[in-house]
Kinemage of the C-alpha trace (Angstrom):
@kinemage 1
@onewidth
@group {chain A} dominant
@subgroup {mainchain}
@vectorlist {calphas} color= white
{ca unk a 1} P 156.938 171.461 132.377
{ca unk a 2} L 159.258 174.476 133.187
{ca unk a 3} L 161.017 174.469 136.654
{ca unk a 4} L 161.675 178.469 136.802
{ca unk a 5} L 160.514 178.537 140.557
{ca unk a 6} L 156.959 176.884 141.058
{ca unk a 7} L 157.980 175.000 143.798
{ca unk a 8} L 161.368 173.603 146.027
{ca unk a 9} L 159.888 169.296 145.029
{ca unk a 10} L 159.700 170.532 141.038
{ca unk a 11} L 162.488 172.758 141.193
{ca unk a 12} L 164.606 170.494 143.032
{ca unk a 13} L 163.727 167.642 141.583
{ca unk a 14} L 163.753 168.912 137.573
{ca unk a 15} L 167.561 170.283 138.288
{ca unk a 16} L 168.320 166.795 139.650
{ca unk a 17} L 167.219 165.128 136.785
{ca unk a 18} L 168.976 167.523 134.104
């Protein structure tokens, strides 16, 4: 799974977790 923008809960939560 790639967060480049598919949605503010993946985005958001993918940056959190990096």
């Amino acid at each position: 799974m790639v967060a480049s923008g598919q949605g503010s809960m993946t985005g958001s939560i993918y940056h959190e977790r990096q």
